[in-house]
C-alpha positions in Angstrom: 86.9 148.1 126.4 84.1 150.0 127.5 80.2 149.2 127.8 79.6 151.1 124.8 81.6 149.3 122.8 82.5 145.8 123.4 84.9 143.9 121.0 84.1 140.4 121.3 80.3 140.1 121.4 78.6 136.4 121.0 74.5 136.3 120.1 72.9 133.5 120.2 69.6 132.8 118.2 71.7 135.5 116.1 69.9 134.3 112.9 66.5 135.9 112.7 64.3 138.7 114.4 66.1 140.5 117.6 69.1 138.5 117.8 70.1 139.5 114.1 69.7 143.0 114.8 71.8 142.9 117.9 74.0 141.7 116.0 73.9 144.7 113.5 73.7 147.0 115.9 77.2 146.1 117.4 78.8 145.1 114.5 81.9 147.2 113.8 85.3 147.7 112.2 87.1 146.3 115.3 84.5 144.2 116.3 84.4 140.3 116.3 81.2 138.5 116.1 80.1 135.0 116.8 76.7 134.0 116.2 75.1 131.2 117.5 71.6 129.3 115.9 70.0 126.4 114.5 69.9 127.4 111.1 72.9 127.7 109.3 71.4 129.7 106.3 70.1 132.9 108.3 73.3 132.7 110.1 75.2 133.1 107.2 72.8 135.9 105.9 73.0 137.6 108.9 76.8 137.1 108.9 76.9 138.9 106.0 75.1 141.6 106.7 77.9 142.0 109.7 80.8 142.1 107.9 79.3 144.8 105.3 79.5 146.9 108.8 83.2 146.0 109.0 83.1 143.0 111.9 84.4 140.1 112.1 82.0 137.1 112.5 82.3 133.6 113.2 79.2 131.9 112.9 78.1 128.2 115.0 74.9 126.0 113.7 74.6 124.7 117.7 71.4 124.3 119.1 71.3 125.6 122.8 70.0 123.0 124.3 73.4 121.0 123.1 75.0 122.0 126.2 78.3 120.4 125.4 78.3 121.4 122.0 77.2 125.1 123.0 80.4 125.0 125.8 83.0 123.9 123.2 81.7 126.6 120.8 81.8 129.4 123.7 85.1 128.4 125.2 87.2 128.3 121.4 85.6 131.5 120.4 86.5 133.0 124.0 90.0 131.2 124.0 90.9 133.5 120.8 88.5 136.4 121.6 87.8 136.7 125.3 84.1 137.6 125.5 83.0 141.5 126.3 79.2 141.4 125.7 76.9 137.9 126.0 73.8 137.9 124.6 72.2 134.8 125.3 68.4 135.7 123.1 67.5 132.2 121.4 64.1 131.3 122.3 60.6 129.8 121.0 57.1 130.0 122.1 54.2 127.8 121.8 50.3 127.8 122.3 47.4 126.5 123.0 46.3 123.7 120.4 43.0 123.6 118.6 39.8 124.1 120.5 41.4 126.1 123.1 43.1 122.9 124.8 45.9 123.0 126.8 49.4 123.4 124.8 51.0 119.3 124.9 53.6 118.7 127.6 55.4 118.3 124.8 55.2 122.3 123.6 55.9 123.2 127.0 59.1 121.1 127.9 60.7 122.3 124.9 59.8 126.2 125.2 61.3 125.9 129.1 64.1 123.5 128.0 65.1 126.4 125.1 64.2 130.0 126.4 65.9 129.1 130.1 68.0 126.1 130.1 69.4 127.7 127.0 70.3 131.1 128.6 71.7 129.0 131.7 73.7 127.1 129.1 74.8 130.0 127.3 76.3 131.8 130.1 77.3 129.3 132.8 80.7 128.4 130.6 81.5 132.1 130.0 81.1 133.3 134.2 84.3 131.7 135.4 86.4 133.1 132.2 84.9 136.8 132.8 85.1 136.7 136.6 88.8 135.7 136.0 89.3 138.8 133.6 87.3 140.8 135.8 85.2 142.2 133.1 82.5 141.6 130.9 79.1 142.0 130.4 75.8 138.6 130.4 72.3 139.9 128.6 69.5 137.9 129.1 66.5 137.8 126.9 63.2 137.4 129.4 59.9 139.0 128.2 57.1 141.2 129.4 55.3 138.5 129.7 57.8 137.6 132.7 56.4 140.2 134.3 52.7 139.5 133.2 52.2 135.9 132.4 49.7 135.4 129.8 47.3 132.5 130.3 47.0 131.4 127.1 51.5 131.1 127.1 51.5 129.6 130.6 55.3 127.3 129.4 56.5 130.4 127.6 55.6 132.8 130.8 57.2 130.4 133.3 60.8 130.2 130.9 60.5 134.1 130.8 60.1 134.4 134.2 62.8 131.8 135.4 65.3 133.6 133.0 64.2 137.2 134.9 65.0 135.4 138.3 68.3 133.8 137.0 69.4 137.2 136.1 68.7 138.6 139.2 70.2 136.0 140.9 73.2 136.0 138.6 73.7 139.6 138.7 73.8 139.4 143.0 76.6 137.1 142.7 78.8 138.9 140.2 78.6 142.0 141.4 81.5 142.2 143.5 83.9 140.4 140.2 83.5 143.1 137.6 81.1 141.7 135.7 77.4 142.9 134.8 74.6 141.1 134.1 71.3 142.6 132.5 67.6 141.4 131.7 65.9 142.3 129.0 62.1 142.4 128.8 61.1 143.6 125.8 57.0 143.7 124.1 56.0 142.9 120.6 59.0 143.5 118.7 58.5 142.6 114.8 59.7 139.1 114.1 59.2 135.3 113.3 57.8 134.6 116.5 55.7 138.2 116.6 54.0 137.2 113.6 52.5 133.9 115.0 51.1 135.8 117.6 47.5 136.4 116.4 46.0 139.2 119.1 46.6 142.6 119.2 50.0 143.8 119.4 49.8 147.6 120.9 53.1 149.6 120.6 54.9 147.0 118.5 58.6 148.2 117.1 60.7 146.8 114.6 63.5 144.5 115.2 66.3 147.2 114.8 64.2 149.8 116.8 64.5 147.3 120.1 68.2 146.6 119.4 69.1 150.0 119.4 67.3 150.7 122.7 68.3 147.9 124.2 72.5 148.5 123.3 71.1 152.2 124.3 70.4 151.0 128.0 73.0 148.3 128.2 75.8 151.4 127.6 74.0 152.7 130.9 74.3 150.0 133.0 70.3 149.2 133.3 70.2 145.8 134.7 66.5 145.5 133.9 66.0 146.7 130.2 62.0 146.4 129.7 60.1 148.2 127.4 57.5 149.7 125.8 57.2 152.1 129.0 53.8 152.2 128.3 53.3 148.0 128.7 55.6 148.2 131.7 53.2 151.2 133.1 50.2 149.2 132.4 51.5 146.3 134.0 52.4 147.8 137.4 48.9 149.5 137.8 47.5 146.1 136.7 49.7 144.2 139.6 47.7 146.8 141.9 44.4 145.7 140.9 42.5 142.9 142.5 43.5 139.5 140.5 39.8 139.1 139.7 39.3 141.9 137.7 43.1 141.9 136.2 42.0 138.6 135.1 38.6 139.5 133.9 40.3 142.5 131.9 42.9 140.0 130.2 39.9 138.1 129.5 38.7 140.4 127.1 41.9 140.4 124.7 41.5 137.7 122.2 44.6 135.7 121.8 45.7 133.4 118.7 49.4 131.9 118.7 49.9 130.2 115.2 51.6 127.0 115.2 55.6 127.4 115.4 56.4 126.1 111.7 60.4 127.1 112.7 61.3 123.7 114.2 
């Protein structure tokens, strides 16, 4: 097994948007798949579209804030397939409510409680098993916005960010057992979630587009994967500028996020 192709490769939040083309993009005669989500029907659509490629896939309804349920799924697919390539991507946003009022604590516990206790969850019963084997590889899904928290996202920046410092963390403490660990950041990349987002969306790519880029930079051994280079650029000059005018030049982007009607 090599980085560039990995033949037991778990996704979670495998049934929609980037997850579901991650898991295209790796599936493979050879290849054995389990994808993990909420919703059982997408799963099995994206399934599908996995074994047309020639993979194997197993497919778990678990919610990722079921810790235990999440373990028991991880450790029996791992037990028959040990794990090559993690991808722990399910997430959700939120936003503001009518009026321009705060998003409910509500909103807020659930976005951190998904997008980084989640990820925790997701990989924290795999680490022992692939320091033992010496080998394996843990992708988490962060966000620009990790590096650039958005006012108007302030629950969704924060998960973001804590899954960015995780990573960072994580990857310190692996380093010396053979195993990598890598952070994806990515922009607007076409999906569900995208969608609900109401303001401008500059360099937006498709679903597929990011997948390929990101299994593109994984195979190289980036352990921060964010993208579009032009965001990322923008953002470092922006860290430069004084916080009043960063702030006043944010100001000026109107932001919308629809409600989340996913559940």
């Amino acid at each position: 097994m090599t980085q560039t192709s990995p033949q037991s490769v778990v996704v979670t939040g495998g049934g929609r948007g980037i997850g579901a083309a991650l898991a295209r993009v790796y599936a493979a005669p050879g290849v054995t798949l389990l994808l993990i989500g909420r919703d059982a029907e997408r799963l099995a659509g994206t399934a599908a579209e996995c074994r047309a490629r020639g993979a194997a896939v197993e497919t778990a309804a678990v919610d990722v804030v079921d810790s235990e349920a999440l373990a028991r799924a991880l450790l029996a697919f791992d037990a028959l397939y040990p794990v090559d390539l993690l991808i722990a991507n399910a997430g959700v946003s939120g936003g503001l409510q009518d009026g321009r009022r705060m998003e409910t604590f509500e909103s807020a516990r659930r976005q951190i409680r998904v997008n980084l206790e989640g990820a925790v969850a997701t990989a924290t019963p795999l680490i022992e098993p692939m320091r033992a084997r010496r080998r394996g590889q843990i992708v988490l899904m962060s966000s620009l916005a990790a590096l650039q928290p958005i006012g108007d996202t302030a629950a969704y920046s924060a998960s973001k960010a804590g899954i960015l410092v995780w990573g960072e963390a994580l990857a310190e403490f692996l380093a010396r057992d053979g195993v990598g660990v890598s952070v994806v950041c990515p922009g607007f990349v076409t999906s569900d979630m995208s969608a609900r987002y109401l303001g401008p969306k500059p360099f937006e790519m498709s679903a597929d587009a990011a997948a390929a880029l990101i299994r593109r930079r994984l195979a190289r051994g980036h352990e921060l994967i964010a993208f579009p280079w032009q965001m990322v650029a923008a953002i470092r000059v922006g860290r430069l500028l004084p916080r009043r005018l960063l702030r006043f030049i944010l100001g000026r982007v109107p932001v919308t996020i629809a409600a989340d009607k996913y559940g």
